[in-house]
C-alpha positions in Angstrom: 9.9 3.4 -22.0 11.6 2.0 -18.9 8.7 -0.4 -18.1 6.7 -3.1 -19.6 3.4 -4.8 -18.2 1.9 -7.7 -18.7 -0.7 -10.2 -17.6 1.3 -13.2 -16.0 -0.4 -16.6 -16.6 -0.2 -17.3 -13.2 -3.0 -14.7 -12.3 -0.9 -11.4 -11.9 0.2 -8.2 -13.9 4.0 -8.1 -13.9 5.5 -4.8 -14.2 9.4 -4.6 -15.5 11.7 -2.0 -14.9 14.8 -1.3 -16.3 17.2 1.5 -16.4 16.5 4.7 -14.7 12.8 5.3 -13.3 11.2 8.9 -12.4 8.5 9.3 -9.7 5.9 10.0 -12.7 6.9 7.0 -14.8 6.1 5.0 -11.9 3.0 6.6 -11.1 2.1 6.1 -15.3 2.9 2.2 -15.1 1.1 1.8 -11.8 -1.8 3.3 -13.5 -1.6 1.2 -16.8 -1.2 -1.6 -14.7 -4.1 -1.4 -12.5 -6.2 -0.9 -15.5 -4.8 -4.4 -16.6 -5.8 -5.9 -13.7 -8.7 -4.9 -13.6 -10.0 -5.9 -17.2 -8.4 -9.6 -16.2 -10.1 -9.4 -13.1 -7.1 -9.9 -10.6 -5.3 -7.9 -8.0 -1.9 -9.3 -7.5 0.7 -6.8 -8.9 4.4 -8.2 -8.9 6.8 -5.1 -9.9 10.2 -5.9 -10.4 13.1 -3.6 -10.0 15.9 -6.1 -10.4 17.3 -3.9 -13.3 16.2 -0.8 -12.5 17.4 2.5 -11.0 14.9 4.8 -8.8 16.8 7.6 -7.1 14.3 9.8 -5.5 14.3 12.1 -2.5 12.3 10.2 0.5 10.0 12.5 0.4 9.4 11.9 -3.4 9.1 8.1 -2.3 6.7 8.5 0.6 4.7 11.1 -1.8 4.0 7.8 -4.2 1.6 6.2 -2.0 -0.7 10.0 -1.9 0.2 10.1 -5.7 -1.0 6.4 -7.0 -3.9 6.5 -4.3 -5.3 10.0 -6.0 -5.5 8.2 -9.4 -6.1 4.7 -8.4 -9.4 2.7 -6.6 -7.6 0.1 -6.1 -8.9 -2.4 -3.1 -6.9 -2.9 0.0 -7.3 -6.5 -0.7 -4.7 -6.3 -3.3 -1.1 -8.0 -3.0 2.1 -6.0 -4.5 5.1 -8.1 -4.3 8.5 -5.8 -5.3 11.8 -7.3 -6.3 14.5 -5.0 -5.6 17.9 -5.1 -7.5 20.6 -7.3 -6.6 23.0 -4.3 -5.8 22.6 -2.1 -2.9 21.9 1.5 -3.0 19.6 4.2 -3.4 17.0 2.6 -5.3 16.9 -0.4 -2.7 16.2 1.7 -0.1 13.6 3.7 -2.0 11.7 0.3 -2.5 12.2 -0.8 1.2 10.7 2.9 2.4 8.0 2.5 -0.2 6.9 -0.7 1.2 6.7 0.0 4.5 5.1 3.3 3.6 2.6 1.2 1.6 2.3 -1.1 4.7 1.7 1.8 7.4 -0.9 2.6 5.1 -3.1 -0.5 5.2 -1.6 -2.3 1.6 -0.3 -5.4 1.5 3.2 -5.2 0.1 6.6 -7.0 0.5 9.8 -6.7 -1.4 12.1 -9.6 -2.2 15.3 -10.3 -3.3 14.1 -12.7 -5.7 11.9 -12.8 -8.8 10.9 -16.5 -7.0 10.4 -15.2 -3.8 8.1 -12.4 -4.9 6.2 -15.0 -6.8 5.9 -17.3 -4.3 4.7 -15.1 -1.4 2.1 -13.6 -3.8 0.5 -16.6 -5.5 0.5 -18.2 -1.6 
């Protein structure tokens, strides 16, 4: 698996990524995630791409929102802070399109270029 989650003593579920990552592994994680969350009763989400690779179509990316929305209830309320690798690309631009996708769309998410940024904005 290209992922891991985990609870984050700080009061969020950290999501890991590393190596290459498909539009349905990313849909999979978000769901295992959210069900995380919501047995430790949070809904701060920190998902960090530093080592990861996410080369998908725009479309594909802008289709993730319609995707995770369709098998998630999660609340508007909820924070998702995204670290995106250190290298330029693809995969950064995927994450930036996501967020603001995500954004447009009422959620409230920002992508870093630190793991320390991204923890800091969303335990603010």
């Amino acid at each position: 698996m290209p992922y891991t989650i985990k609870y984050h003593k700080a009061g969020f579920v950290e999501f890991k990524y590393t190596g290459t990552i498909t539009q349905q592994e990313a849909v999979e994680s978000s769901v295992e995630g959210i069900t995380l969350a919501k047995k430790n009763g949070v809904q701060l989400y920190l998902a960090d791409h530093s080592e990861s690779e996410m080369v998908l179509p725009i479309e594909q990316v802008q289709d993730l929102m319609d995707k995770l929305a369709g098998k998630t209830d999660v609340s508007r309320n909820a924070k998702l802070a995204v670290v995106r690798p250190t290298v330029g690309g693809q995969t950064r631009d995927n994450l930036e399109s996501f967020g603001t996708f995500a954004s447009n769309q009422g959620w409230m998410v920002s992508v870093f270029d630190t793991y320390q940024e991204a923890i800091d904005w969303l335990t603010a």
